[in-house]
Every structure is written in structure tokens, then in C-alpha cells.
C-alpha positions in Angstrom: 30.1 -32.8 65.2 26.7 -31.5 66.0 26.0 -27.5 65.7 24.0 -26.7 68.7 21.4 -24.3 67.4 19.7 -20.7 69.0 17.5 -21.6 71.2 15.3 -18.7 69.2 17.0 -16.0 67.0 15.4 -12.5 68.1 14.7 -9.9 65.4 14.5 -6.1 65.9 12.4 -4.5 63.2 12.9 -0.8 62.7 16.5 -0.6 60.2 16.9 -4.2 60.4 14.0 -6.2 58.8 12.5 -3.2 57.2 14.0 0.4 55.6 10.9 2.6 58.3 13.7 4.7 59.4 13.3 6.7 56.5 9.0 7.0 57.1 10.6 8.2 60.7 12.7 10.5 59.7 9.8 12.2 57.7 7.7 12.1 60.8 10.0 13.8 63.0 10.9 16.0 60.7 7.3 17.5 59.9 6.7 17.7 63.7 9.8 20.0 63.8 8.2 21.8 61.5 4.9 22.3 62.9 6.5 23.7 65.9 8.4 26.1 64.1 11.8 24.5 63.9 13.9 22.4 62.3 15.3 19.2 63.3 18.8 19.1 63.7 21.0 16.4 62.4 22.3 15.6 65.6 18.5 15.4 67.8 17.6 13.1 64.6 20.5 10.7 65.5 19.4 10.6 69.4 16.0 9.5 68.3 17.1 6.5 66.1 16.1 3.3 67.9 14.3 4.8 70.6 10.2 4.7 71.0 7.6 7.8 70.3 7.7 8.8 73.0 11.4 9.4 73.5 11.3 10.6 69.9 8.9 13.8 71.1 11.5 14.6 73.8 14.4 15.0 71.9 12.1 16.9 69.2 10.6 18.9 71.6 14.0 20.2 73.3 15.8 20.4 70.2 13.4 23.5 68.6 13.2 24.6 71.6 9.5 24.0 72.4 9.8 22.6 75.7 5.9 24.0 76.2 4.5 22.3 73.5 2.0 18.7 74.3 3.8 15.9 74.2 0.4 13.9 73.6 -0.6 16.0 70.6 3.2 15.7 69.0 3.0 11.6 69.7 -0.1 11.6 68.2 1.2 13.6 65.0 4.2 11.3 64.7 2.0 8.5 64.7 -0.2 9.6 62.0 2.9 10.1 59.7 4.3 7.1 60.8 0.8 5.4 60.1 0.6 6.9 56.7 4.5 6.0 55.8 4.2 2.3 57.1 0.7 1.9 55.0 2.6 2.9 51.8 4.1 -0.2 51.8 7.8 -0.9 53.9 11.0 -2.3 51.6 12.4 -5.7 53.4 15.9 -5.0 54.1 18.4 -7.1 52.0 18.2 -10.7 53.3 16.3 -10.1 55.7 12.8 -12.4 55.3 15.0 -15.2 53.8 17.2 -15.3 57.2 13.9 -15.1 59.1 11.9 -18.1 56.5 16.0 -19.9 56.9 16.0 -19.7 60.7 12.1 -20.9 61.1 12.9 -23.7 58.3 15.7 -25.1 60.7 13.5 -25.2 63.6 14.5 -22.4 65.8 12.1 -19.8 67.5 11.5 -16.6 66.1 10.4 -13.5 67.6 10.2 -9.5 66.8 11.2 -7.4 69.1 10.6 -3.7 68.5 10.3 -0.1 69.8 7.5 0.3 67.5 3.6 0.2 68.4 1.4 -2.5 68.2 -0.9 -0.8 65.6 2.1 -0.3 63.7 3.6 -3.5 63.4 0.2 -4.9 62.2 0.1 -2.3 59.3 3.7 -2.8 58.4 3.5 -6.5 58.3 -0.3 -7.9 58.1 -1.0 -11.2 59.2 2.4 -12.5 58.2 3.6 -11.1 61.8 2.4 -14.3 62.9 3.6 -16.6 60.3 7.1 -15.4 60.8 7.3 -14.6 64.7 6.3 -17.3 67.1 6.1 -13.9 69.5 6.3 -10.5 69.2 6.9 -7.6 71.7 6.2 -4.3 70.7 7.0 -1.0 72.8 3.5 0.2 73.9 3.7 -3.2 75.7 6.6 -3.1 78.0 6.9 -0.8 80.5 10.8 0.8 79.8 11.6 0.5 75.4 15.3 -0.6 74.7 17.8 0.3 75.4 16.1 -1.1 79.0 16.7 -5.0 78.3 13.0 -5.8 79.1 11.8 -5.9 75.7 14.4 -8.5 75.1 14.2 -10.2 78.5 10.1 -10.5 77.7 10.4 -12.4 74.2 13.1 -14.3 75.7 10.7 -15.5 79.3 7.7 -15.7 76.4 9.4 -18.4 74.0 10.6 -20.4 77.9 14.1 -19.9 76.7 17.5 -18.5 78.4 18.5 -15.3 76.9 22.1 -16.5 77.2 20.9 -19.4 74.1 20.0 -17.0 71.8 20.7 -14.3 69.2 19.6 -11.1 68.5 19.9 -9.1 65.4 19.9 -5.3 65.7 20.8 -2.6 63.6 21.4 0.4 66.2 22.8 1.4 69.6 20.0 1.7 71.4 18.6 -2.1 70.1 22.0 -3.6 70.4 22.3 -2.2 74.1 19.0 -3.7 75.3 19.7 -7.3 73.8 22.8 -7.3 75.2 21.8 -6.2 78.8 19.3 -8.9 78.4 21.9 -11.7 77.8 21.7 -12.0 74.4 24.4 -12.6 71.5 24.0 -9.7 69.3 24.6 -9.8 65.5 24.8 -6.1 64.6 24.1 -4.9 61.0 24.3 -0.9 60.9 22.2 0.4 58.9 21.7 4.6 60.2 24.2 4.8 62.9 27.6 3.3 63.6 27.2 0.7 66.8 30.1 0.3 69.3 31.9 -2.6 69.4 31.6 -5.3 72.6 32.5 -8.9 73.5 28.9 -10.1 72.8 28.6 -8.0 69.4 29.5 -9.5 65.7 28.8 -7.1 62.6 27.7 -7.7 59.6 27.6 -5.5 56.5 24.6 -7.1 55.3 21.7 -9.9 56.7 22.4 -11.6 53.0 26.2 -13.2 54.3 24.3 -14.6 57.6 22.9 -18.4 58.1 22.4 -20.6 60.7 25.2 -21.7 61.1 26.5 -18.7 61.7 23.9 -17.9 64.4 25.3 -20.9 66.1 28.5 -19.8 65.8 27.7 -16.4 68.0 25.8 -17.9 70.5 29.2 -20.5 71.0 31.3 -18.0 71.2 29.1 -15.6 73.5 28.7 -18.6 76.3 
């Protein structure tokens, strides 16, 4: 019997292709800081998955600082994020192989992230574009997951049906957005437990996942 493959498997990158959640955490952390709080466990969960932006809203609230510039706290968490992602990123466990597997067998790629531009290019180089036939960043949609438009845009750029492919996300907030989009969703958690759904599979690690089992998801999500 023929396996009818992904139409294009859709990677998120923050917690699921690379460990940056802990170059966040620092970064939100030292903004805290510099506005004379601390961050609270609970305002650091909100934030994971979400954009900048976001981030400096749940920040801001959570010291109580509702007064200070959220343009001057971005900027802040950018330069710590900057500095963090320049260090050098760790590839989460399996994570370039499933990408170099599913490109290998013929399917689409494409990265679909919260994350800035600028960002991506320092946390990846040039191989952003050996690995991703497209990539959609958040400073270039207008509402960040969980909104299903980052996912909907990759989707409309590669001319396939969201409903053909997969996504693989590691949060709430990603797995939300690819699944408003149409997507079937392989989940690995990596910070934060994700709720279960009908179009959600989990994996404990990208290492047990192949194509076929890619496949697999989007059969079972049509």
C-alpha cells in the first residue's frame, strides 16, 4: 500500500527545534529586574510561546509597572535575547535529523515561529534556508499564535491545504495556532504541559518520530 505523505511538515522553533526558552527566561527575568521586581513563576509560564511583545505585557503587569515603556522593555528583551541566541542555541534531541529526514523524503519544510526575523537569522545562519523551503517569523504577521495566521501563512506560501500537513509544537500557545489553522499537530512538551485534542499526538521526544509516522497523523486527522 502506498503511504501518502505531508504535504509539508511545519516546524515551530522556540522549545522544539532549539532549547531558547532558557535565553528567554533570562531575558524576562532581567527586565523584571530592571523594573524593580521579580518575575513570578506563574507570569513566566503565560509568556512561554507567545511573541515580545506579549512577553512585556505579562512582565509589565506582573511587577506591577503598568507605567513603564513598553518599547524600551521590548527593546531590552531583545538585546538579551540577541546576546543569548548569538552564544550559540543547543538543537533539541532529534530534532535537525527529523527536519534533514523529512526534506530527504521529499516533503516541504517550513519554520514557523513567534520569534523575530533578526533572531531567527542569528540563531540559525544561512542554514534557515537550506532546511525551510519558507519561514514565517512573528514581526511578519499581523496577530503571533496562538492566532492561526502564522500557520495559515506558511501553509498559503508552500500552495498546500493546511488539512495535508503536520505541525510540530512544543507549547499551548503553538499547538493552539496550528490547530486553528487546520493542521495535525505532533506535540512534544518541552516547558509546559499541552492539553490534549482530537488533532493532537504527543511525543516524549522528536528522536521516536519519522515519516512515516507524520503520515500516520495527517491520516488520522482527515
Amino acid at each position: 500500500m502506498t503511504v501518502q505523505l505531508p504535504a509539508a511538515v511545519l516546524f515551530d522553533m522556540d522549545g522544539t527545534l532549539v532549547d531558547s526558552e532558557p535565553v528567554w527566561d533570562d531575558a524576562l527575568q532581567e527586565l523584571a529586574r530592571w523594573l524593580g521586581g521579580e518575575l513570578s513563576a506563574a507570569a513566566r509560564v503565560a509568556t512561554v510561546g507567545t511573541n515580545v511583545d506579549v512577553s512585556v505585557g505579562i512582565v509589565h503587569a506582573d511587577v506591577g509597572r503598568p507605567d513603564a515603556d513598553p518599547l524600551v522593555s521590548a527593546e531590552r528583551v531583545y538585546a538579551g535575547a540577541l546576546a543569548g541566541f548569538a552564544a550559540g542555541l543547543v538543537w533539541r534531541p532529534g530534532a535537525r535529523e527529523l527536519v534533514e529526514t523529512v526534506r530527504t523524503a521529499g516533503i516541504r519544510t517550513a519554520l514557523v515561529t513567534n520569534t523575530q526575523r533578526a533572531l531567527v537569522r542569528v540563531a540559525f545562519g544561512p542554514v534557515v534556508d537550506e532546511l525551510f523551503d519558507v519561514s514565517v517569523c512573528g514581526d511578519e504577521v499581523w496577530q503571533p499564535k496562538p492566532h492561526p495566521e502564522p500557520y495559515a501563512t506558511a501553509a498559503a506560501l508552500l500552495g498546500v491545504d493546511p488539512a495535508d500537513t503536520v505541525a510540530v509544537e512544543d507549547s499551548p500557545t503553538g499547538a493552539a495556532s496550528a490547530e486553528a489553522a487546520g493542521c495535525a499537530v505532533l506535540v512534544v512538551p518541552v516547558e509546559l504541559p499541552v492539553p490534549a485534542s482530537p488533532r493532537r499526538t504527543f511525543a516524549a521526544s522528536l528522536t521516536e518520530v519519522g515519516v512515516a509516522d507524520l503520515a500516520e497523523l495527517v491520516r488520522r486527522a482527515a
